[in-house]
PDB file of N, CA, C and O in Angstrom:
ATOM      1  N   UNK A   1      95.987 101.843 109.834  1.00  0.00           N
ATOM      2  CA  UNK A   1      97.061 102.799 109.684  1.00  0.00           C
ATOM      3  C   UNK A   1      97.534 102.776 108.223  1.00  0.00           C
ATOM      4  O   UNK A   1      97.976 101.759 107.690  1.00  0.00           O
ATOM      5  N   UNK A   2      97.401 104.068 107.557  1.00  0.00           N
ATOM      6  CA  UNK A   2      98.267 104.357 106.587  1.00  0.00           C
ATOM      7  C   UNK A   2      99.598 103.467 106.453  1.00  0.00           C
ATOM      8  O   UNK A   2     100.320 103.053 107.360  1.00  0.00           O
ATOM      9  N   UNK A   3      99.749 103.245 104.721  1.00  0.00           N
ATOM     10  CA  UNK A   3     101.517 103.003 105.096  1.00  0.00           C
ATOM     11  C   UNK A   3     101.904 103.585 104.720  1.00  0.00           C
ATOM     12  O   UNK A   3     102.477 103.093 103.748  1.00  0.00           O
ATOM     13  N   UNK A   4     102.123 104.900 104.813  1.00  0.00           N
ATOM     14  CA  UNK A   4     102.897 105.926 104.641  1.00  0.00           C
ATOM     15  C   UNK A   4     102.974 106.498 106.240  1.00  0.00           C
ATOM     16  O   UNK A   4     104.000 107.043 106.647  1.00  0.00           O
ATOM     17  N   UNK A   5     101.787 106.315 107.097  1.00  0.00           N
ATOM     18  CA  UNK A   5     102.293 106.687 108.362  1.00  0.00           C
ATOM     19  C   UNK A   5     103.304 105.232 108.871  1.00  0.00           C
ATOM     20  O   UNK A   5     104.461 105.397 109.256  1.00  0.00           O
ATOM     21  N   UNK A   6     102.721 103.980 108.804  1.00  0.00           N
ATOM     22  CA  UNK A   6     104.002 103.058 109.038  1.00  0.00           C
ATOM     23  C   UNK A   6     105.409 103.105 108.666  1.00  0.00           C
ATOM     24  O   UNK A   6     106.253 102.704 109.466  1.00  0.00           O
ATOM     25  N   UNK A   7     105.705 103.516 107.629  1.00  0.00           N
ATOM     26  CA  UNK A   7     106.734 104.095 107.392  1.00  0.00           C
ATOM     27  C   UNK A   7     107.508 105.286 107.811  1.00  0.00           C
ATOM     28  O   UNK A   7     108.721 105.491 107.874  1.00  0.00           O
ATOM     29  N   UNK A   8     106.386 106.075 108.101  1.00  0.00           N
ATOM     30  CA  UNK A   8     107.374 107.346 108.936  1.00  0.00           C
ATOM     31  C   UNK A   8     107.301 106.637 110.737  1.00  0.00           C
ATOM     32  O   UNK A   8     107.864 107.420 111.501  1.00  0.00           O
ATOM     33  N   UNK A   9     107.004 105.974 111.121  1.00  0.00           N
ATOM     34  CA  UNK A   9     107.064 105.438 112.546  1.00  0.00           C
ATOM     35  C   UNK A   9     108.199 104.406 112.369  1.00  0.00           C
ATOM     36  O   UNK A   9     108.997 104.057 113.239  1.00  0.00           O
ATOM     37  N   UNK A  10     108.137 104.026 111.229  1.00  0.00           N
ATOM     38  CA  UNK A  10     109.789 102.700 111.253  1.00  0.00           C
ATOM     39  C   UNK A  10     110.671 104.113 110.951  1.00  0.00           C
ATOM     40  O   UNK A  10     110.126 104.917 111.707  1.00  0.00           O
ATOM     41  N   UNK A  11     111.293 104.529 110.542  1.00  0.00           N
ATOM     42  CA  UNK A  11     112.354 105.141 109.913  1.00  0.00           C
ATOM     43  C   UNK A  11     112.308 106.296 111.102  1.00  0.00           C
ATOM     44  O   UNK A  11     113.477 106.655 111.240  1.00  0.00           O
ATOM     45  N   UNK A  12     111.441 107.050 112.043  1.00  0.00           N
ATOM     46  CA  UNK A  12     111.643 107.735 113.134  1.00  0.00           C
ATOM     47  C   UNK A  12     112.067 107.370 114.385  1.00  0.00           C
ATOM     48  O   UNK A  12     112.730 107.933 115.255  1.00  0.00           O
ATOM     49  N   UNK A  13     111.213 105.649 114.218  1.00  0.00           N
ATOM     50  CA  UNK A  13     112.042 105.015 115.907  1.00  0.00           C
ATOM     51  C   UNK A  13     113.476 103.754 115.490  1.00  0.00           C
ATOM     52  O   UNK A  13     114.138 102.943 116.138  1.00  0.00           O
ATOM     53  N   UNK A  14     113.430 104.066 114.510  1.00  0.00           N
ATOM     54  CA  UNK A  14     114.066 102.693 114.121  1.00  0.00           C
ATOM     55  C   UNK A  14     115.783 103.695 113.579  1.00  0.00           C
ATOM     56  O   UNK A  14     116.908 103.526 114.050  1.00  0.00           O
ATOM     57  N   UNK A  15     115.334 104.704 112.447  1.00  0.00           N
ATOM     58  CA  UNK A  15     116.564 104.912 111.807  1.00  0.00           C
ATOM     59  C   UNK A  15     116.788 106.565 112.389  1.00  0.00           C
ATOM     60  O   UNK A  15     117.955 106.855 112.651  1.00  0.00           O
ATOM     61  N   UNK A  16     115.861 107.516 112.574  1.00  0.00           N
ATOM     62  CA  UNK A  16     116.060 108.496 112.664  1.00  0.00           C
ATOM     63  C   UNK A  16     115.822 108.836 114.617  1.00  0.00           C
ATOM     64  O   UNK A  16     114.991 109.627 115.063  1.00  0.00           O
ATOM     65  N   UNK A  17     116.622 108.144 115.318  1.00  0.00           N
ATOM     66  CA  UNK A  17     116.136 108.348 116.977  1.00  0.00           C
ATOM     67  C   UNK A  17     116.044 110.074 117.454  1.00  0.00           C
ATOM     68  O   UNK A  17     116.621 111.092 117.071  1.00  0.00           O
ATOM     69  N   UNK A  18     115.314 109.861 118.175  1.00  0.00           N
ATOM     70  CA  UNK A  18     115.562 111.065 118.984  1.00  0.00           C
ATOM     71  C   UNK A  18     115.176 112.668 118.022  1.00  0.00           C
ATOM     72  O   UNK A  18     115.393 113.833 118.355  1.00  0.00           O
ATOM     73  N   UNK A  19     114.434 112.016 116.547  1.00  0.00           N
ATOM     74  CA  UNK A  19     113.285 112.821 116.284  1.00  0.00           C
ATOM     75  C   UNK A  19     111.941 112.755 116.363  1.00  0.00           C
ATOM     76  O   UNK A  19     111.337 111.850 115.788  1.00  0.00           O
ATOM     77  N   UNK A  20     111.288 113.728 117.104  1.00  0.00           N
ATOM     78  CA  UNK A  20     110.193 113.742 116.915  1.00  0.00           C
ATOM     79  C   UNK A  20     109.139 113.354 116.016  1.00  0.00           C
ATOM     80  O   UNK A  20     109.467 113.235 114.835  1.00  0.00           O
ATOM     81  N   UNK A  21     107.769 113.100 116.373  1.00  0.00           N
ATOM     82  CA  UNK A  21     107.271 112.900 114.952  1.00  0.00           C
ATOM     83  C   UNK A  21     106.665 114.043 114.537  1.00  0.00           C
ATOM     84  O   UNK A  21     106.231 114.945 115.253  1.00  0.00           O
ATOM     85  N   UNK A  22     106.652 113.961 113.187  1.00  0.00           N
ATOM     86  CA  UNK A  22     106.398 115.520 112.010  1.00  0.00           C
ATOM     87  C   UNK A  22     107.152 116.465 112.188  1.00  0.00           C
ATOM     88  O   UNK A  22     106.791 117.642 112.206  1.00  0.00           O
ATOM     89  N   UNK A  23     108.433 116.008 112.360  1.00  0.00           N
ATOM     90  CA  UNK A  23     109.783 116.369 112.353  1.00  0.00           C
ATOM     91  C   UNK A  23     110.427 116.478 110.666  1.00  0.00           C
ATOM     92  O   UNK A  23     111.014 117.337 110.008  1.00  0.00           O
ATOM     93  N   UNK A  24     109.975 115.204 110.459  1.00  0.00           N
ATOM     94  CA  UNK A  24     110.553 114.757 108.733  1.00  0.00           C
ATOM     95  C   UNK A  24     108.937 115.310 107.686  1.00  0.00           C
ATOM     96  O   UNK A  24     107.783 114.887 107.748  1.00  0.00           O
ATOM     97  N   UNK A  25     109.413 116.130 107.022  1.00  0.00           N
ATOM     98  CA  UNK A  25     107.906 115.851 106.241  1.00  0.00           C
ATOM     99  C   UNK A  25     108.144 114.909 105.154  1.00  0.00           C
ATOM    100  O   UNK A  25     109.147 114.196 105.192  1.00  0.00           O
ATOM    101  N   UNK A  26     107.034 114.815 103.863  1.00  0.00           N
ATOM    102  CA  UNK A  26     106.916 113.510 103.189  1.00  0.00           C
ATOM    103  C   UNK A  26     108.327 113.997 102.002  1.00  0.00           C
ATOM    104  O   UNK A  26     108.935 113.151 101.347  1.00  0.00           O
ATOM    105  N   UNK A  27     108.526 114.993 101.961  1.00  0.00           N
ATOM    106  CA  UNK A  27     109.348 115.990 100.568  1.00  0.00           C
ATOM    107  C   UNK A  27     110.701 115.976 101.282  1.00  0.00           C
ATOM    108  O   UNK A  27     111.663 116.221 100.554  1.00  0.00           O
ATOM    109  N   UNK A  28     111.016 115.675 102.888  1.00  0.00           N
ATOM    110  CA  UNK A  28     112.690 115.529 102.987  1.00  0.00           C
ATOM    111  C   UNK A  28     113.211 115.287 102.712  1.00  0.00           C
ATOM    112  O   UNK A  28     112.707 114.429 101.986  1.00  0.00           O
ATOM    113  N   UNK A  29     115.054 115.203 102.440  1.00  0.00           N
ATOM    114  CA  UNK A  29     115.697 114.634 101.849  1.00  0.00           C
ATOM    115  C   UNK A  29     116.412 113.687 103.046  1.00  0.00           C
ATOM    116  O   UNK A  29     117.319 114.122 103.756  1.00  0.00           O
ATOM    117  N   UNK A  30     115.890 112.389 103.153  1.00  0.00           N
ATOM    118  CA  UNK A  30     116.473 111.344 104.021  1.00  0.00           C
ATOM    119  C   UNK A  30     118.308 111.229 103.961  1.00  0.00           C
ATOM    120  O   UNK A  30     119.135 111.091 104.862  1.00  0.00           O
ATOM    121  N   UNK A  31     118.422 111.338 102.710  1.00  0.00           N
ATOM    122  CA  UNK A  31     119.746 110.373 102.786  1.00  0.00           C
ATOM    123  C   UNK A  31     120.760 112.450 103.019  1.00  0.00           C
ATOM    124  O   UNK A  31     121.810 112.576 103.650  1.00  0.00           O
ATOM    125  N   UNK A  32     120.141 113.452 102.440  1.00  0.00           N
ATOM    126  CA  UNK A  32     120.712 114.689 102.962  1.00  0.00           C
ATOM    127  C   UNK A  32     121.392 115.292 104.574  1.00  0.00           C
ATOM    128  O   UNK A  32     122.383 115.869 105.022  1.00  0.00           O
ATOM    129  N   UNK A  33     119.861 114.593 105.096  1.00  0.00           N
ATOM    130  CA  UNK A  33     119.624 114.636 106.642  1.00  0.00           C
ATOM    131  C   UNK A  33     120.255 113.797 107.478  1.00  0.00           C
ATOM    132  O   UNK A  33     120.201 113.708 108.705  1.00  0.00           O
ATOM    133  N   UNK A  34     121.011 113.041 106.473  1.00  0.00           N
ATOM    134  CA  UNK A  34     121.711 111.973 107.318  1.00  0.00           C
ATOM    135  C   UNK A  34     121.096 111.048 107.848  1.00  0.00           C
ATOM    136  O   UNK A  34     121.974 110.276 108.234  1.00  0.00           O
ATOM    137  N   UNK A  35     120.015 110.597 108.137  1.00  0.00           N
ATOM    138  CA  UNK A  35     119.045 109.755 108.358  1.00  0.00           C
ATOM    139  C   UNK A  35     119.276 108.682 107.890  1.00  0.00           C
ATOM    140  O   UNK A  35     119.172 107.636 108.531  1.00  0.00           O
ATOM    141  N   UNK A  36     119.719 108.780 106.388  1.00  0.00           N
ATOM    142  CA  UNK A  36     119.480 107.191 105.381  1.00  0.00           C
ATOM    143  C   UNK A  36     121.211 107.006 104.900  1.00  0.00           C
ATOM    144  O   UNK A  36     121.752 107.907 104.259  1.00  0.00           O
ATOM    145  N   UNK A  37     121.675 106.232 105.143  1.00  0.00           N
ATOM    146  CA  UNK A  37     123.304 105.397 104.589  1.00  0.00           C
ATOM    147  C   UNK A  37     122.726 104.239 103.431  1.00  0.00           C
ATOM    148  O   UNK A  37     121.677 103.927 102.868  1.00  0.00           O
ATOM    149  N   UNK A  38     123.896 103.916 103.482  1.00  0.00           N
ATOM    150  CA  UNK A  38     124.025 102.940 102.635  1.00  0.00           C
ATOM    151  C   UNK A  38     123.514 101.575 103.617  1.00  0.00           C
ATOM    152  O   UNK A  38     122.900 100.664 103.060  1.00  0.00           O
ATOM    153  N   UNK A  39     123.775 101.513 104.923  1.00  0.00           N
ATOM    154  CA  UNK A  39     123.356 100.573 106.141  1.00  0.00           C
ATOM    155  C   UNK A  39     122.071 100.386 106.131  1.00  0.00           C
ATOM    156  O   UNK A  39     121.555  99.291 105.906  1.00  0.00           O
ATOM    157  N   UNK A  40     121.045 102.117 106.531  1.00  0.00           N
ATOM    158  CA  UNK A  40     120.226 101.764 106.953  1.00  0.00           C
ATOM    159  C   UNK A  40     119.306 101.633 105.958  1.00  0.00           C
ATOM    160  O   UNK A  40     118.207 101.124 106.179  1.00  0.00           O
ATOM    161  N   UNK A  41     119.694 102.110 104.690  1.00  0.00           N
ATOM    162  CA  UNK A  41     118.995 101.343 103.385  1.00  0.00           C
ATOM    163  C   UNK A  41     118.581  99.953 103.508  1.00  0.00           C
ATOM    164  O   UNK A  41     117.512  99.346 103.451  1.00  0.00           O
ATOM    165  N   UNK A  42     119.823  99.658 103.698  1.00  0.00           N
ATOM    166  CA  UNK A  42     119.509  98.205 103.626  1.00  0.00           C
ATOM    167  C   UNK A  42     118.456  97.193 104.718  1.00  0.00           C
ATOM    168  O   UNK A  42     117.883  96.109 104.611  1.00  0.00           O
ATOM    169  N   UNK A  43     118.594  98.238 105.771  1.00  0.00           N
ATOM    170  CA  UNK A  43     117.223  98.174 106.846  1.00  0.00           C
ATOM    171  C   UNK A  43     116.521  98.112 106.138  1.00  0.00           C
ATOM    172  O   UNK A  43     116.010  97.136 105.589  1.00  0.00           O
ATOM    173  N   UNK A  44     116.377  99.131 106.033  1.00  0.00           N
ATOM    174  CA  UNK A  44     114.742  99.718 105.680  1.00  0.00           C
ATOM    175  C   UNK A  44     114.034  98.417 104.555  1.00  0.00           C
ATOM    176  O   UNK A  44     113.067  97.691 104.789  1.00  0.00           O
ATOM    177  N   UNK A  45     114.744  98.452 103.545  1.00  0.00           N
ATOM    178  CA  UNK A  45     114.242  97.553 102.756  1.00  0.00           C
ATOM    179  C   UNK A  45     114.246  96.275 103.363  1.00  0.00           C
ATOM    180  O   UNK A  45     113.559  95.506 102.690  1.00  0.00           O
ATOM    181  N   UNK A  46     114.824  95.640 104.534  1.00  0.00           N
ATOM    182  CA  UNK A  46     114.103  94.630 105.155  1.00  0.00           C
ATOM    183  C   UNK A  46     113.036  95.058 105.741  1.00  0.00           C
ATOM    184  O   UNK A  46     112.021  94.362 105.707  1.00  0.00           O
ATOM    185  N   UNK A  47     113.045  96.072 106.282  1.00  0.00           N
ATOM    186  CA  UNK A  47     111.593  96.132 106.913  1.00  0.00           C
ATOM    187  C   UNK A  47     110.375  96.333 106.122  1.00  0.00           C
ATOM    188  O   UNK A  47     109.335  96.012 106.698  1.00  0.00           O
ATOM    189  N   UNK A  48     110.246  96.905 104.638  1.00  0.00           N
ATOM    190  CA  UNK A  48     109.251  97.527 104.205  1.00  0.00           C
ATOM    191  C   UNK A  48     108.842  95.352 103.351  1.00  0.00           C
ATOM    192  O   UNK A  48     107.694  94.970 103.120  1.00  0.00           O
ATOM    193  N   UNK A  49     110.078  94.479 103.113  1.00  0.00           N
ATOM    194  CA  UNK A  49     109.571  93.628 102.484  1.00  0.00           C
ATOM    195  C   UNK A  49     108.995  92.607 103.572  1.00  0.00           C
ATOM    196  O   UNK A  49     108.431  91.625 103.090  1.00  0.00           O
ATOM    197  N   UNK A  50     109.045  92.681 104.836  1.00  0.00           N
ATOM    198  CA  UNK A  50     108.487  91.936 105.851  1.00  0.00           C
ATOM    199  C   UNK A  50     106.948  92.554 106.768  1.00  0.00           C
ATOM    200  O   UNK A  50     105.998  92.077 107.390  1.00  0.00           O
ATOM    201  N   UNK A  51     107.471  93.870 106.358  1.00  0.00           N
ATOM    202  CA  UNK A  51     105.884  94.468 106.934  1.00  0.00           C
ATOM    203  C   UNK A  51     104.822  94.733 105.787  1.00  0.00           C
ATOM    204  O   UNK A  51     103.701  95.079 106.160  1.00  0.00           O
ATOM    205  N   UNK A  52     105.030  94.623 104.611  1.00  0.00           N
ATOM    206  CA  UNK A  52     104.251  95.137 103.406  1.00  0.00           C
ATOM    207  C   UNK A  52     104.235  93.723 102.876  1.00  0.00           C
ATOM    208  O   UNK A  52     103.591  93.855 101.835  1.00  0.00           O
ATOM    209  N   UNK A  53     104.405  93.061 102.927  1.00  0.00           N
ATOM    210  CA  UNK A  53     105.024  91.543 102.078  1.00  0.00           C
ATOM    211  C   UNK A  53     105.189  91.560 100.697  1.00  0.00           C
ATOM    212  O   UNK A  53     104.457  90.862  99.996  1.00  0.00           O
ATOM    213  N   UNK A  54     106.086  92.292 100.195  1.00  0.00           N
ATOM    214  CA  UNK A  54     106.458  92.709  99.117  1.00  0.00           C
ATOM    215  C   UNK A  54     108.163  92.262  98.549  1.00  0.00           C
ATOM    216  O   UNK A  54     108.908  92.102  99.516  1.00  0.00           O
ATOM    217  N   UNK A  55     108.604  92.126  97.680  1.00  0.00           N
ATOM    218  CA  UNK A  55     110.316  92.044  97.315  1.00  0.00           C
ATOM    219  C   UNK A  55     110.490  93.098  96.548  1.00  0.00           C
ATOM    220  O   UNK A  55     109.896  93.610  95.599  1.00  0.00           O
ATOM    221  N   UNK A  56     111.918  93.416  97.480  1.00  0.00           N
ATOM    222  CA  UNK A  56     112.201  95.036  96.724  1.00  0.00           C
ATOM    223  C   UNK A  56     113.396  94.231  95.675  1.00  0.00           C
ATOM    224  O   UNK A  56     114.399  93.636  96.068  1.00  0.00           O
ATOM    225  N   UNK A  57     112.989  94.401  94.380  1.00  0.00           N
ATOM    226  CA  UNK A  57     114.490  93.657  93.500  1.00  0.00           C
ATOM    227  C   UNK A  57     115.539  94.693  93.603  1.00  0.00           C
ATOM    228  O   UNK A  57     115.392  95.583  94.440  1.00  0.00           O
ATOM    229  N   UNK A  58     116.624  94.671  92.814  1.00  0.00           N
ATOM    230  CA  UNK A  58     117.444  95.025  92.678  1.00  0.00           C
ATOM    231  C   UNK A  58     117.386  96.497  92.082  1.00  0.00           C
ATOM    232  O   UNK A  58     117.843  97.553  92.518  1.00  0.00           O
ATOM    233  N   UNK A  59     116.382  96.080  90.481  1.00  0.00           N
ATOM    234  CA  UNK A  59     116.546  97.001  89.603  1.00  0.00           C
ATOM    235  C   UNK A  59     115.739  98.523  90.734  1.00  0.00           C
ATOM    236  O   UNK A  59     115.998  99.716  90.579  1.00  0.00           O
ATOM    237  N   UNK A  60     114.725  97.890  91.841  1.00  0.00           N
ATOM    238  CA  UNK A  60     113.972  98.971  92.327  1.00  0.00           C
ATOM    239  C   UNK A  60     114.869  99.876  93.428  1.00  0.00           C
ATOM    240  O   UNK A  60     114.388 100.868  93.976  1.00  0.00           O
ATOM    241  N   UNK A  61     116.196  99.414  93.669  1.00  0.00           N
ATOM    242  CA  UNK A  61     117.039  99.864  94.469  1.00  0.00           C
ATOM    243  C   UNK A  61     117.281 101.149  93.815  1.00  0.00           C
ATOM    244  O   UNK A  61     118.278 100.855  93.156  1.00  0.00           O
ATOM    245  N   UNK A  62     116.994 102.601  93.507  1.00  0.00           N
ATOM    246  CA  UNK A  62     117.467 103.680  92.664  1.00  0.00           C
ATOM    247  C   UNK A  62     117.258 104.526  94.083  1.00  0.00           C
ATOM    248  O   UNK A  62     116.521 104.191  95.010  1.00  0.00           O
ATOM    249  N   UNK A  63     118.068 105.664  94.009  1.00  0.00           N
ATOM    250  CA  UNK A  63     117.948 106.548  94.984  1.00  0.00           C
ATOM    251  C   UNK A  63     116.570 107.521  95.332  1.00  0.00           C
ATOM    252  O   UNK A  63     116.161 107.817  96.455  1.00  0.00           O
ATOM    253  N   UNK A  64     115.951 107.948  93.915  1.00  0.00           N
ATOM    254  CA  UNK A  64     114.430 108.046  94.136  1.00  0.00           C
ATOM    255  C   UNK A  64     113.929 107.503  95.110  1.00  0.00           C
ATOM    256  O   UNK A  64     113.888 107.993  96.238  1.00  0.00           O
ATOM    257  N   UNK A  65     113.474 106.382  94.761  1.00  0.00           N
ATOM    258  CA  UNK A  65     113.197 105.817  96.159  1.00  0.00           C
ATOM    259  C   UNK A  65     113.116 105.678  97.123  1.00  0.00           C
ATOM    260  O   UNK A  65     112.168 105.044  97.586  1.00  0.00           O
ATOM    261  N   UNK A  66     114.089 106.216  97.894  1.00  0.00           N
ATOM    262  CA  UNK A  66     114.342 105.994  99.292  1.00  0.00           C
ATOM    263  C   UNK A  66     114.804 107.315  99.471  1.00  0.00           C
ATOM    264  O   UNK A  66     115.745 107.235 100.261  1.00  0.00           O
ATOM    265  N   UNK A  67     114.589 108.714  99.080  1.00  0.00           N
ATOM    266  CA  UNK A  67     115.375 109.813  99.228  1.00  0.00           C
ATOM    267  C   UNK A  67     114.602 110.780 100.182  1.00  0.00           C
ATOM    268  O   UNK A  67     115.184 111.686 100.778  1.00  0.00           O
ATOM    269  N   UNK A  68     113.156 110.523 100.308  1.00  0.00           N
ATOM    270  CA  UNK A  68     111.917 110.950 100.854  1.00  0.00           C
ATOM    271  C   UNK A  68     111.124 109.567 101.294  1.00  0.00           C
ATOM    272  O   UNK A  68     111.015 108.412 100.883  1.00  0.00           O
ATOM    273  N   UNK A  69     110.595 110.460 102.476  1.00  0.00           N
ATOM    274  CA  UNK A  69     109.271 109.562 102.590  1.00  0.00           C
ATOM    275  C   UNK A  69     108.697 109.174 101.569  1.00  0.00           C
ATOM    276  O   UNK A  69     109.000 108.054 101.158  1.00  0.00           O
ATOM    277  N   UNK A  70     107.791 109.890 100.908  1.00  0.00           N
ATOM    278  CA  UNK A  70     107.314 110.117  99.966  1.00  0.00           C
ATOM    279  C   UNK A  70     107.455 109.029  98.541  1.00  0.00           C
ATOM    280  O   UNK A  70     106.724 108.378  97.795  1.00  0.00           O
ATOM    281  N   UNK A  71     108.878 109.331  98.744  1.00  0.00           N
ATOM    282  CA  UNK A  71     109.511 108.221  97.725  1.00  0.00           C
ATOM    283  C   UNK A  71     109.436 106.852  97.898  1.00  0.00           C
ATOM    284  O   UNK A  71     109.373 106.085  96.938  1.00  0.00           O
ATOM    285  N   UNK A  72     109.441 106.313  99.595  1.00  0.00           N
ATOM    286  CA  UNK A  72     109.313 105.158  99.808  1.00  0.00           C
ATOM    287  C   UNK A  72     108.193 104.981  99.943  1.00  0.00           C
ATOM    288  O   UNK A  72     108.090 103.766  99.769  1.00  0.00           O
ATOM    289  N   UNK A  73     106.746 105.553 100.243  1.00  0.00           N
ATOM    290  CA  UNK A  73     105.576 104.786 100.231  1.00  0.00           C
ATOM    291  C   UNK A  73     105.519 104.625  98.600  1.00  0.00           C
ATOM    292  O   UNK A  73     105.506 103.491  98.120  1.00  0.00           O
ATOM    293  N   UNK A  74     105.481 105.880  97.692  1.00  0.00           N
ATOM    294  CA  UNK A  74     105.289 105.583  96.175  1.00  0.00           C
ATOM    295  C   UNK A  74     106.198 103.920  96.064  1.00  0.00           C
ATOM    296  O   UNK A  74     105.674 102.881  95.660  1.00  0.00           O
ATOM    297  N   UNK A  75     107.470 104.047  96.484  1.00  0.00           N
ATOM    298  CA  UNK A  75     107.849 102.279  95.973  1.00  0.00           C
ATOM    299  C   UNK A  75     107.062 101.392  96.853  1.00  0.00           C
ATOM    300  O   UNK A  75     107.119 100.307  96.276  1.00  0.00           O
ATOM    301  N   UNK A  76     106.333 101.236  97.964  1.00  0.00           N
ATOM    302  CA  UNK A  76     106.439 100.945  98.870  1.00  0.00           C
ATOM    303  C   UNK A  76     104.278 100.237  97.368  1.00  0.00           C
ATOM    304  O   UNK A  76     103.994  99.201  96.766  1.00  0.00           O
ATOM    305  N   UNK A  77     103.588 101.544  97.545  1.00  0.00           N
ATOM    306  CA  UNK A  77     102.112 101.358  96.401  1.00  0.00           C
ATOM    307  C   UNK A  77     102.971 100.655  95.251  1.00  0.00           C
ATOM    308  O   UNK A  77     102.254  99.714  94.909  1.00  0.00           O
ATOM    309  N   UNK A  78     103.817 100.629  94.686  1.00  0.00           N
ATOM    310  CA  UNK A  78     104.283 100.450  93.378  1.00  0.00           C
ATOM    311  C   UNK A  78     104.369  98.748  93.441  1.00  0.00           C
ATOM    312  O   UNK A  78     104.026  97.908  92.610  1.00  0.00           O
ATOM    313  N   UNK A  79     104.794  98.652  94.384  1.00  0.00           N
ATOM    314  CA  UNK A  79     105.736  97.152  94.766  1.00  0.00           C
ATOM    315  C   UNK A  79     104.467  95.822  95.241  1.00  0.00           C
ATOM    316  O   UNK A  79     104.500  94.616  94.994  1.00  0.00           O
ATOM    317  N   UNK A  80     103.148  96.855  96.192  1.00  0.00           N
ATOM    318  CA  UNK A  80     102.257  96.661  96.306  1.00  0.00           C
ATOM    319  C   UNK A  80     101.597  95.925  95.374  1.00  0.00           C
ATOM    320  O   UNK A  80     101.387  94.712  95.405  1.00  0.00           O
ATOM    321  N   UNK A  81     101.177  96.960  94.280  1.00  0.00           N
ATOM    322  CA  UNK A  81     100.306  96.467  93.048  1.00  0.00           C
ATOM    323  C   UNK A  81     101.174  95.598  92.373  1.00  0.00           C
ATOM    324  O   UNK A  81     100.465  94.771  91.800  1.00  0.00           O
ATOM    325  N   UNK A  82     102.583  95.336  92.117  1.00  0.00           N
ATOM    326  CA  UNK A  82     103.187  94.600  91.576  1.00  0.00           C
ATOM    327  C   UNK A  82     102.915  93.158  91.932  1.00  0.00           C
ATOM    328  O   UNK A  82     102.439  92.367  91.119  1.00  0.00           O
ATOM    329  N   UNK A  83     103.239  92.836  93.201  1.00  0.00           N
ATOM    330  CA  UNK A  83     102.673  92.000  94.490  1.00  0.00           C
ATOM    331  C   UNK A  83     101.492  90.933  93.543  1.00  0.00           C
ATOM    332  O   UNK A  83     101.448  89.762  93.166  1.00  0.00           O
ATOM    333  N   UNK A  84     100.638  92.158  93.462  1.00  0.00           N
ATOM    334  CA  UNK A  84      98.855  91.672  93.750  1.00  0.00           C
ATOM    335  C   UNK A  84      98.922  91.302  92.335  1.00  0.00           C
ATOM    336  O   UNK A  84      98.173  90.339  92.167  1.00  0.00           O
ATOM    337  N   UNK A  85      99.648  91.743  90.955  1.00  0.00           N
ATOM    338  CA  UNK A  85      99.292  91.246  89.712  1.00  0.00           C
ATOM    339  C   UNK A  85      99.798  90.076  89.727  1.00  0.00           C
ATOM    340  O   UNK A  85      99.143  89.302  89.029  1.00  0.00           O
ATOM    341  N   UNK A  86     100.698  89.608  90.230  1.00  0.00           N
ATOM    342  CA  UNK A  86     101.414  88.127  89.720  1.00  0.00           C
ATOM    343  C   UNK A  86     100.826  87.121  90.295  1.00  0.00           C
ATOM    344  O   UNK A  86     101.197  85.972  90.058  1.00  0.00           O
TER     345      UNK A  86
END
């Protein structure tokens, strides 16, 4: 499985209930849609550093990020390769 489809399956059963899937496309605006708080941010980024085994720092906390799908697999590859160089 993609992790960009893992990610839209955490954030559909986990943060966004009772939507369908391909409900959200990758270009939504999460935190618009009400979907994403300041709370379930803070989910999410437990989940993406326990299922990806990755650490999201601080400085990577920017709203980009997490504003789209889209945005979170790009941090999600970014954090990845970061990961694998050190």
């Amino acid at each position: 499985m993609k992790n960009s489809e893992r990610i839209e399956r955490y954030v559909l059963s986990d943060l966004a209930r009772g939507r369908a899937r391909g409900t959200i496309g990758p270009n939504d605006d999460l935190i618009e849609a009400g979907i994403l708080d300041s709370l379930s941010i803070v989910h999410l980024i437990r989940y993406l550093e326990q299922a990806f085994d990755i650490e999201v720092r601080d400085e990577d906390i920017v709203p980009e990020s997490f504003r789209t799908l889209a945005g979170i697999d790009a941090l999600v590859e970014r954090l990845t390769a970061r990961t694998r160089v050190a």
